[in-house]
C-alpha positions, 0 to 999 in steps of 0.5 A: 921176706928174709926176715920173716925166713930168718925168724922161722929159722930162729924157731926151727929146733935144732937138728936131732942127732944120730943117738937122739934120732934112734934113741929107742933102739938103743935103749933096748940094746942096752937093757938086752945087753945089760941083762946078758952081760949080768948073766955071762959075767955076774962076779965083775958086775957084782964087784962093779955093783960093790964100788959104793960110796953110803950106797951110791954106786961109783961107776955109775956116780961117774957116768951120771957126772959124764951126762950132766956136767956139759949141760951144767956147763951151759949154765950163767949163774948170772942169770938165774935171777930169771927163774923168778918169772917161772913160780907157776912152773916151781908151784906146780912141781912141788905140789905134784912131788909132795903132795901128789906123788906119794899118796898116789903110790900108796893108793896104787900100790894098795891096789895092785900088791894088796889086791890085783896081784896079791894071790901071784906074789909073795904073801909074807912080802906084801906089805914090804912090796907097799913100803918099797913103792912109797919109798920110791914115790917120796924121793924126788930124782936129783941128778938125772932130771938134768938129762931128762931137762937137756932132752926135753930142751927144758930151761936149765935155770928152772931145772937147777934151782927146782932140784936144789929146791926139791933136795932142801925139802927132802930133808925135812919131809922125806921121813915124816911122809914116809913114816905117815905112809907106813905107819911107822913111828920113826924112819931113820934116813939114810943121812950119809946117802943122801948128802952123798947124793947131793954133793956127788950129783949137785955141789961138785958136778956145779962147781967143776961145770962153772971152772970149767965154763970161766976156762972155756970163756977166756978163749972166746964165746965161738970157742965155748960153744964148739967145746960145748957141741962136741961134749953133747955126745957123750951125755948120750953115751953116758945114759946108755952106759948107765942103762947097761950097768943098772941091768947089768947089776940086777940081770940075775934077778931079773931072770930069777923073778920075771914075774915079780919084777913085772907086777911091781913095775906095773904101778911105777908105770902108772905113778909116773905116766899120772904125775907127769901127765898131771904136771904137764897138763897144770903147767899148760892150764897155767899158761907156762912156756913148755921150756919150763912145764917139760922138766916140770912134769919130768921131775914130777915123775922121776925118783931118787932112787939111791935114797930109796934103795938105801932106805929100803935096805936099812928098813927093812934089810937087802933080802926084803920085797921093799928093796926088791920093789926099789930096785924094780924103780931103778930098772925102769927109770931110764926107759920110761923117763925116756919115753915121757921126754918123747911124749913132751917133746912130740906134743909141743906143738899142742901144748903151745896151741893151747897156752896161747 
């Protein structure tokens, strides 16, 4: 009998905590008081919004390097050989970033710009509005996807090498799809934003997460572990933050252009409830561990939208429906992700029943 009530203890998922346990609440907080604060306060977070390295913002670099690193801490290079047996897994995400993804952002986007909403926007802006969604749909997410795996209790090895994955593709494939999708002969990628993005939330975050893992290990596996647990918190914190300066930034034109932003955020909704749902539902057909079909479906889903926003901006200029539609990417991702991370984490125990 202890041994069967030491292995249901072993299965049991750990404890939720305080910010995770209402991390609805908070999320909501914080967009109020990111939009309030843009307002009451427009000239620091303008300068805030200033402080950028090839259009990656600095505060908020920083912030995405509070939340990732302790999970990357977490990581044993030793192991990542495991990532192997994980293929269906890798097979899925790609097919669904690739060649799901930003076809079905054009499709939507022609839909509802072209035609749901085309007499409530901007006649001169609708094929830029287009432009910006498939901009945002063809950029695979890069760091965040490693806070989305933490809170989903995604494999970390999976979630690593899909990125680094997904970043190597991108370099390739980025501009011809978008350069299909548009119709354009040329797409000049924004080269500086994008090695940017990768050595600022990939290489250097890597490299300190390792130092500071070998440090932590002389003094023994009990005090890693302890290190660990106290550094989970501040992820949290970091998000949350994140969240405040992302609508902090964007509060007056949130305020300006309601309605605009609403309409646009309508088919990022959709793109990403289709290509996570598509993502998670192939990984469960294919019989993989929800550990690996989780941060599946999230990175199938989430969007670099540094890329985008830059590119965007270089196409089409900062006053343009594209930037404005990569920017409307930029306010939701953190909700929305969120919320899919619920749904994957509430339907575990479907998934696992049928992937017996």
């Amino acid at each position: 009998m202890s041994s069967v009530n030491s292995s249901a203890r072993r299965r049991q998922p750990p404890a939720i905590g305080f910010f995770e346990r209402y991390l609805t609440f908070w999320v909501a907080l914080c967009i109020v008081a990111g939009i309030a604060l843009g307002q009451w306060l427009p000239t620091t977070f303008e300068a805030l919004g200033r402080m950028e390295l090839a259009h990656v913002n600095i505060p908020v670099g920083a912030l995405i390097w509070v939340m990732i690193v302790p999970m990357l801490v977490k990581i044993d290079f030793a192991a990542m050989a495991q990532v192997q047996g994980h293929w269906r897994g890798i097979g899925v995400t790609l097919f669904v970033n690739w060649l799901v993804k930003p076809f079905s952002m054009a499709l939507l986007g022609w839909i509802f710009v072209r035609h749901v909403f085309a007499a409530y926007l901007p006649s001169n802006q609708l094929d830029s509005y287009v432009a910006g969604l498939i901009l945002l749909a063809a950029a695979p997410c890069t760091a965040m996807v490693f806070v989305w795996s933490q809170l989903c209790k995604g494999d970390p090895y999976f979630t690593l090498s899909q990125v680094a994955l997904n970043d190597a593709i991108m370099v390739v494939a980025f501009a011809p799809i978008v350069a299909l999708l548009l119709g354009l002969s040329a797409i000049t990628v924004p080269w500086d934003t994008l090695i940017a993005s990768v050595g600022l939330y990939i290489v250097i975050p890597v490299a300190i997460a390792q130092l500071m893992r070998r440090r932590l290990l002389i003094k023994g596996e009990a005090h890693f572990k302890r290190v660990v647990a106290k550094l989970g918190p501040f992820s949290i914190c970091a998000l949350l933050a994140t969240l405040v300066l992302l609508f902090a930034f964007q509060g007056q034109a949130i305020v300006r252009e309601p309605m605009v932003i609403a309409m646009l955020a309508i088919p990022i909704l959709i793109q990403v409830f289709l290509n996570s749902g598509l993502a998670y539902l192939l990984n469960r057909r294919l019989g993989v561990a929800h550990c690996v079909a989780g941060p599946s479906s999230l990175i199938g889903a989430s969007n670099f939208f540094e890329l985008a926003v830059a590119t965007a901006i270089s196409l089409f200029g900062f006053q343009s429906g594209a930037a404005l539609a990569t920017v409307v990417g930029v306010l939701i991702e953190v909700p929305v992700m969120l919320l899919v991370v619920g749904v994957v984490n509430r339907s575990q125990r479907w998934y696992e029943t049928g992937n017996h």
